[in-house]
N, C-alpha and C positions, 0 to 999 in steps of 0.2 A: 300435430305437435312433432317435434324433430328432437331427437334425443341425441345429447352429446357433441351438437354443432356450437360452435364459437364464433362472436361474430370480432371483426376486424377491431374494434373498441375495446374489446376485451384483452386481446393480446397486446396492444397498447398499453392497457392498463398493466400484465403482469413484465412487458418488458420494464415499462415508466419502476415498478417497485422492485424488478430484479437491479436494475441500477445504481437506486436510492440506498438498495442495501449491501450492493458493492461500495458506496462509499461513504456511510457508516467504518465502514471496516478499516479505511484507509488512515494511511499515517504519512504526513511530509515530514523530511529529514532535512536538518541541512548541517554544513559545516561539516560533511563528510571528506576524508582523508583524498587528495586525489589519487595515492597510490591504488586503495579500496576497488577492488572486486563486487559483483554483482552477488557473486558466492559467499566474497569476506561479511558482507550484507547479510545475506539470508542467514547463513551460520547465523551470526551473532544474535536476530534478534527469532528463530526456530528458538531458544532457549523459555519464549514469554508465549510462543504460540506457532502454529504449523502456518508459514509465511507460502502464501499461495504466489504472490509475483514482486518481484522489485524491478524500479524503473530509476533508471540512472541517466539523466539526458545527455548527450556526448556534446563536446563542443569542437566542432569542424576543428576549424584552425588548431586544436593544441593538442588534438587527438587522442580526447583523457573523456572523461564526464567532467560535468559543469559544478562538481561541490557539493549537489544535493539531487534528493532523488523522491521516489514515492514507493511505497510497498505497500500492498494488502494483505492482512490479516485474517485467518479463519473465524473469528468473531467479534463481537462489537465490543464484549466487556474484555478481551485481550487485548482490542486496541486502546480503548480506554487508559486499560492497566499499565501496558508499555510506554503510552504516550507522558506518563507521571514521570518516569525514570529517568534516571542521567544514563547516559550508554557515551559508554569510550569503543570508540570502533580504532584498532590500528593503533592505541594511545592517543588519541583525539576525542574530545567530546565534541559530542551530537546533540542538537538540540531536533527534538521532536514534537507534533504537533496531529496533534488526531481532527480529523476535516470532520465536520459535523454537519 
């Protein structure tokens, strides 16, 4: 018997649920400001929960982000929570969407 060994299937499995619960956590945005910042982002929604990363897609040509973006959450019932609210980023409302 071999103690402590892991086979190949196995870390598949904790990658496959370290994923799933990444995103859980996750929030889509859209109709964000194009002036808005990655930072102007994180600031605003750090207020509902400790904001591990935002993603803001650029778009070539106009050399701005594309309007909407993705951020993860430090937990599943912050993103829940978040995902219920109206948020004005910049004087703009956002609409938000928690991925399930």
């Amino acid at each position: 018997m071999v103690v402590g060994s892991a086979s190949a299937d196995d870390c598949a499995v904790k990658a496959l649920t370290s994923l799933a619960a990444k995103w859980r956590k996750r929030i889509f945005i859209g109709c964000i400001p194009i002036e808005s910042t990655v930072d102007n982002v994180q600031l605003h929604f750090s207020q509902f929960s400790y904001v591990l990363d935002v993603y803001l897609p650029k778009d070539e040509r106009k050399m701005c982000h594309r309007g909407f973006g993705f951020m993860t959450l430090s937990d599943e019932i912050s993103a829940e929570y978040t995902s219920q609210k109206v948020h004005r980023i910049r004087g703009q409302t956002c609409v938000c969407y928690h991925e399930i």
